[in-house]
C-alpha positions as CSV (number, residue, x, y, z in Angstrom):
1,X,25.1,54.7,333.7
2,X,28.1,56.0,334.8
3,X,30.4,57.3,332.2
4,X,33.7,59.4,332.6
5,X,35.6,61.2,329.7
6,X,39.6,61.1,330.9
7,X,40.7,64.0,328.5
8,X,38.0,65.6,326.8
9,X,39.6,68.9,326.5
10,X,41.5,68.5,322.9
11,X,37.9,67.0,321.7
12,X,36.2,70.1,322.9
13,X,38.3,72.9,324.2
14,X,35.1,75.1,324.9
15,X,33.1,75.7,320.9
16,X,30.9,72.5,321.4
17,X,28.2,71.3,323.4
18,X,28.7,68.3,325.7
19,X,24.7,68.4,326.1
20,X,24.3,65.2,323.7
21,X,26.8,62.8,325.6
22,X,25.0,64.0,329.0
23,X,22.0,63.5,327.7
24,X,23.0,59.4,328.0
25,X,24.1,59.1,331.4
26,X,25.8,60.7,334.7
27,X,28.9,62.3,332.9
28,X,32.1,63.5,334.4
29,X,34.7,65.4,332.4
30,X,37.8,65.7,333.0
31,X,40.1,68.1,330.3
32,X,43.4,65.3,331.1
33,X,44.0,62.6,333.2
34,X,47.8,61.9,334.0
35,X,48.4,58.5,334.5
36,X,48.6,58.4,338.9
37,X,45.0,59.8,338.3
38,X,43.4,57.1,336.0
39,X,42.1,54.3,338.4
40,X,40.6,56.8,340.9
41,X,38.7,58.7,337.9
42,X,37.9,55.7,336.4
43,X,36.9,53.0,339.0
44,X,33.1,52.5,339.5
45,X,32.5,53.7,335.9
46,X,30.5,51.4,333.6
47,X,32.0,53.8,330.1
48,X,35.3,55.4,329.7
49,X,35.9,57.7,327.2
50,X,39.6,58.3,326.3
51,X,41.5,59.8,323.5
52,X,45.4,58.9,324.7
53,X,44.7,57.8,328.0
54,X,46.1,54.4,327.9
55,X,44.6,51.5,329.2
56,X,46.3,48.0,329.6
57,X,45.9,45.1,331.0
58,X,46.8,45.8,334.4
59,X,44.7,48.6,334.1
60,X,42.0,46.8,333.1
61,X,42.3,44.2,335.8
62,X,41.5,47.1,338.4
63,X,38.5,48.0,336.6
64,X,35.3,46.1,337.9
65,X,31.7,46.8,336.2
66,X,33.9,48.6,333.4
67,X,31.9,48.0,330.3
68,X,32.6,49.9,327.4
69,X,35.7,51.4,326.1
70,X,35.2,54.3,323.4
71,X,38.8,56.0,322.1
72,X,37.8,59.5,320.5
73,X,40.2,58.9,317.6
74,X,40.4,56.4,315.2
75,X,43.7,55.0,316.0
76,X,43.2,52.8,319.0
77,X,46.6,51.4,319.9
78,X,46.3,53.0,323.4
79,X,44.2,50.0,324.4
80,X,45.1,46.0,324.7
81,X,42.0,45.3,322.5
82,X,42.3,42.1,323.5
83,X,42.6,42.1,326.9
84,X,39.9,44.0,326.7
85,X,37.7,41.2,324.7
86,X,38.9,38.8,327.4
87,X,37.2,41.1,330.1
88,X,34.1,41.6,327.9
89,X,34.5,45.5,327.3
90,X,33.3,46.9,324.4
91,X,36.0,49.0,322.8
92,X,34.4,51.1,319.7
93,X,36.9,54.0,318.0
94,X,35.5,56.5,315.7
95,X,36.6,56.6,312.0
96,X,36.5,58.5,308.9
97,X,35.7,61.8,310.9
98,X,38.8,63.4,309.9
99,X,39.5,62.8,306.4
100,X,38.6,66.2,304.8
101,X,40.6,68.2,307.0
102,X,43.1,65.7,307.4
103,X,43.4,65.9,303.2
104,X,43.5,69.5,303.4
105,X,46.7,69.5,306.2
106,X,48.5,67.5,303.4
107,X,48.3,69.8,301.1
108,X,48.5,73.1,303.2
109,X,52.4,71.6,303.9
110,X,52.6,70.8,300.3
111,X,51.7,74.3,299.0
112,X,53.8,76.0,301.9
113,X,57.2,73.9,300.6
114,X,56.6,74.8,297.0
115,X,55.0,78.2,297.3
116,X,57.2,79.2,300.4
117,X,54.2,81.6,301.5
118,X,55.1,81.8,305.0
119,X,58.2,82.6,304.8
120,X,57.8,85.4,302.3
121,X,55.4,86.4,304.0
122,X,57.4,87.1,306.5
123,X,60.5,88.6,304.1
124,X,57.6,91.3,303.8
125,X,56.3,92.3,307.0
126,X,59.0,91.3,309.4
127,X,62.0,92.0,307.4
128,X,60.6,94.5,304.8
129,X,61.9,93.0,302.0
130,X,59.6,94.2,299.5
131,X,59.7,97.4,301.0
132,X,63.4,98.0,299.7
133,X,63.3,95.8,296.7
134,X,64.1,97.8,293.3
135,X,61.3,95.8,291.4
136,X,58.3,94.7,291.6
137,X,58.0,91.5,293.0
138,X,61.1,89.2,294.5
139,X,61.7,85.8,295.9
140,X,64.7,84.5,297.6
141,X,63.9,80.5,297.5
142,X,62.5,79.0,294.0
143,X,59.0,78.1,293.7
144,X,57.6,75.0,292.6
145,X,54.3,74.4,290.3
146,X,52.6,71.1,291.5
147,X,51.6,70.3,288.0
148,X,52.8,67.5,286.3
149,X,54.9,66.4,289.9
150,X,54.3,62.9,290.9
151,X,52.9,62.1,294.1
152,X,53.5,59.1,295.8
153,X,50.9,57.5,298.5
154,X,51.7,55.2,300.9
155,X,48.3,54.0,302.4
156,X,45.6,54.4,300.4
157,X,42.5,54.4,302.5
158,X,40.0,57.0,302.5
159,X,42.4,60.2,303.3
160,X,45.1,58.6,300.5
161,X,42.3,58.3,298.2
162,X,40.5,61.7,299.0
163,X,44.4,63.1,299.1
164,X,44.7,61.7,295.5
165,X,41.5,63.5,294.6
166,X,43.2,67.0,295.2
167,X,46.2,66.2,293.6
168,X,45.0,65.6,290.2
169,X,42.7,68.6,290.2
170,X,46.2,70.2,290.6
171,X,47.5,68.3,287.7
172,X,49.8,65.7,289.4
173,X,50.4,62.5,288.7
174,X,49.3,59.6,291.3
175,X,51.2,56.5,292.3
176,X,50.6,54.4,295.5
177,X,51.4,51.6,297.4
178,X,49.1,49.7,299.6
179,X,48.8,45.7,300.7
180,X,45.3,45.2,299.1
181,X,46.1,47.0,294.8
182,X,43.4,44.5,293.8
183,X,40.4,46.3,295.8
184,X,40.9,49.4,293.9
185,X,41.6,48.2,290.5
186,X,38.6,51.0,289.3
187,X,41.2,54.0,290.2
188,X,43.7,52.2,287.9
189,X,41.0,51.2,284.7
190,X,40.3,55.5,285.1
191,X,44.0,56.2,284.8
192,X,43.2,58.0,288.1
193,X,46.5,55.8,290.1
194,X,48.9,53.7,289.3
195,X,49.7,51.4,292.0
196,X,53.9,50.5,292.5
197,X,56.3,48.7,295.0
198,X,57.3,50.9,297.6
199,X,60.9,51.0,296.4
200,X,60.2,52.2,293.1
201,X,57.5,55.0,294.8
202,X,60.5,56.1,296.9
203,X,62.4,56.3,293.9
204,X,60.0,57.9,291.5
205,X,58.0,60.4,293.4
206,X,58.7,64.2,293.7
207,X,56.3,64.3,297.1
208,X,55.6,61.2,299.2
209,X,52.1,61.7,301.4
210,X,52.3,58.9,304.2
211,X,48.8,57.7,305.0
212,X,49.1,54.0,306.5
213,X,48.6,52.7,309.9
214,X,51.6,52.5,312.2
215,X,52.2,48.7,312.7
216,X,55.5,46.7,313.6
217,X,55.8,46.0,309.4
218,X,55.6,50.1,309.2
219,X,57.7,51.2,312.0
220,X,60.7,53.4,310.7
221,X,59.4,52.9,306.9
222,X,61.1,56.2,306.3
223,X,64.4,54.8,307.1
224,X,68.1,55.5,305.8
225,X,67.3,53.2,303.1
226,X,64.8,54.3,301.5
227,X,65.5,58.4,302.2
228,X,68.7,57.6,299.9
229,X,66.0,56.2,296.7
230,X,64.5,59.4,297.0
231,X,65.5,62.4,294.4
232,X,67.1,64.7,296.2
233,X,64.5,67.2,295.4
234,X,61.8,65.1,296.7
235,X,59.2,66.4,299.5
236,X,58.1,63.8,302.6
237,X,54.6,64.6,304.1
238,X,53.6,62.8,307.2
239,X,49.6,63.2,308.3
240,X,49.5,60.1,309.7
241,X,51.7,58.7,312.5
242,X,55.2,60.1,314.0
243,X,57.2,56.5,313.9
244,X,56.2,56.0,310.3
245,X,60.0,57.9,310.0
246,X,63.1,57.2,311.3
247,X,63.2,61.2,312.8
248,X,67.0,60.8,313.3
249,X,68.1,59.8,309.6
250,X,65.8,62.4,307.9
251,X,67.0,65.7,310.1
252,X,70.3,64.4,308.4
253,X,68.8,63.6,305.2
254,X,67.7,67.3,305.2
255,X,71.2,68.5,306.7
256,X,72.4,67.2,304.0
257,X,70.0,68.4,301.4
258,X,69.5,64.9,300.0
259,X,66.0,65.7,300.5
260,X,64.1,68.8,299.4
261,X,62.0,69.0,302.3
262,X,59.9,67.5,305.5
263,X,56.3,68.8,306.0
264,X,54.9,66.4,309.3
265,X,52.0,67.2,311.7
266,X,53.3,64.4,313.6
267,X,56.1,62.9,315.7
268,X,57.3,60.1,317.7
269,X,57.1,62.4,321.0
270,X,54.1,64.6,321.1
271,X,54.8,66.9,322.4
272,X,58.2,66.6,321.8
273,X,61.2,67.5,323.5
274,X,63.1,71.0,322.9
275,X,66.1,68.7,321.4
276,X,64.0,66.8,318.9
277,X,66.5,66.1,315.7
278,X,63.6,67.6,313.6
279,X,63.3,70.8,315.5
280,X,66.4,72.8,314.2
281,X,66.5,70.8,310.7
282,X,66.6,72.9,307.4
283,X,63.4,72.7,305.2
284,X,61.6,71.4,307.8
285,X,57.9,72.4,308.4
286,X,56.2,71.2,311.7
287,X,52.9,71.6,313.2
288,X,51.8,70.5,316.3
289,X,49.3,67.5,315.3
290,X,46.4,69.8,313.9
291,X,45.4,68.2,310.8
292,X,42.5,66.2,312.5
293,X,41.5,69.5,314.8
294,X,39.2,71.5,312.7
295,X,35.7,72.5,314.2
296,X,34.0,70.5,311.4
297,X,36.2,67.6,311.9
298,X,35.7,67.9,315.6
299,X,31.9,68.1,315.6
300,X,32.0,65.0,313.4
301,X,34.1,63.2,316.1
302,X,31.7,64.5,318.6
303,X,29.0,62.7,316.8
304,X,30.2,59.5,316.0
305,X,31.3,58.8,319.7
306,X,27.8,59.7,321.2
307,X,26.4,57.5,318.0
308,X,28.9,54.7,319.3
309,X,28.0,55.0,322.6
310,X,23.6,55.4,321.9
311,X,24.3,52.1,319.9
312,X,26.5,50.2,322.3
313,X,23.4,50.7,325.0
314,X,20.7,49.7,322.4
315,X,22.6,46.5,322.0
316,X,24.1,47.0,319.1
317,X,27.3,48.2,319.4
318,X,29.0,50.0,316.2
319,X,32.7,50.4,315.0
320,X,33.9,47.8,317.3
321,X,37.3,47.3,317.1
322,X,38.2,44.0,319.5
């Protein structure tokens, strides 16, 4: 069996073994595919592996003896699922393989916008603040304790959930909003979360944590609208996908200090162009979509798609998403 992975290099930029997923049929590699390149990589393949290689249609059509379909991520938007169905092909994504470190990104922006570490960090080395400071310790922005702060989830699958783990070990309160309350009334008989329109979590929370699935309904959720509910204090946390916000109305919101501050890992563009509104923005912390790239969480990816792919050729194909 023929199987070709279009970008593999973000998967596994050299500290794991690709052994396993040779191990199951003639492999090719290739670290990224741009999109001239895709049919002539991919044609006479009966297994694509992609992570945001994107495959339509069209694409498809050009594709004979194409099988199987396995995204390395567990958004799978980049394919038409159900063209795909049409043209029997498997298409299998990999979930739940980043939640832990995904969880700990959340909260690595959180601690860095209340704790301002970074930057006096680099009062102190760079700028030798403390150096010529007549007491003992200083601080030039204020710092915020997370206990007793309400945290607002929207999305509450298994990184909201694990999220809203870590926050009440830090003392905070929990509030969420998510289409399905009813499946989780067992967080709310604990006292654990208390589950709220999304207006009134705009309105009420110190940080917002976004953790739902970018759909049509959640495109722009973090629009002018709803950044003016928020308390002009209030900290925005994005983990999860970069058109959740409206990018333009929040650099303003923060230009404006009607917010207290943006910690994303994600944007609309990635990567994103040197005049992105969020760029240059006050209180804005960016990193360049790393939450889901720890070893661990990366091994765990590894796994998953050579356990999606060992099942698809038992005949019994797993985490099938079309």
């Amino acid at each position: 069996m023929k199987i070709v992975f279009l970008d593999g290099y973000t998967l596994n930029p050299g500290d794991l073994s690709w052994d396993p997923l040779a191990e199951l049929g003639d492999l090719t590699i290739y670290e990224r595919t741009p999109p001239e390149l895709v049919i002539p990589r991919a044609r006479g393949a009966q297994v694509l592996l992609t992570n945001k290689v994107e495959f339509d249609d069209i694409l498809l059509a050009q594709l004979d003896g194409l099988q199987y379909i396995g995204v390395t991520a567990t958004g799978f938007n980049i394919v038409d699922t159900l063209a795909a169905r049409r043209r029997g092909i498997v298409v299998t994504n990999a979930p739940a393989y980043s939640t832990r470190s995904v969880s700990q990104m959340v909260f690595a922006l959180l601690l860095e916008m209340t704790q301002q570490v970074g930057h006096h960090s680099r009062l102190v080395q760079e700028q030798h603040r403390w150096s010529s400071s007549p007491d003992f310790s200083f601080w030039d922005r204020p710092l915020i304790e997370l206990d007793g702060l309400t945290l607002g989830l929207v999305g509450f699958g298994q990184i909201g959930r694990q999220v809203a783990t870590i926050a009440r070990a830090f003392g905070m309160q929990v509030v969420a909003h998510t289409a399905h309350p009813a499946n989780y009334n067992d967080y709310v008989e604990r006292g654990e979360v208390a589950f709220v329109p999304l207006d009134e979590l705009f309105s009420c929370s110190d940080v917002i944590s976004l953790h739902c699935p970018l759909t049509d309904a959640t495109r722009n959720l973090v629009d002018t609208r709803r950044l003016a509910l928020m308390k002009p204090t209030a900290l925005l946390i994005n983990t999860a996908r970069g058109p959740l916000v409206d990018e333009q109305a929040v650099a303003q919101a923060l230009a404006e200090r009607r917010i207290g501050g943006l910690g994303t890992d994600v944007l609309s563009a990635e990567p994103p162009p040197a005049d992105h509104p969020l760029l240059k923005a006050p209180n804005a912390f960016i990193t360049p979509h790393i939450a889901w790239a720890s070893r661990e969480a990366r091994l765990r990816l590894m796994n998953i798609v050579i356990e999606n792919l060992r099942a698809f050729m038992a005949g019994h194909p797993q985490n099938v998403v079309n």
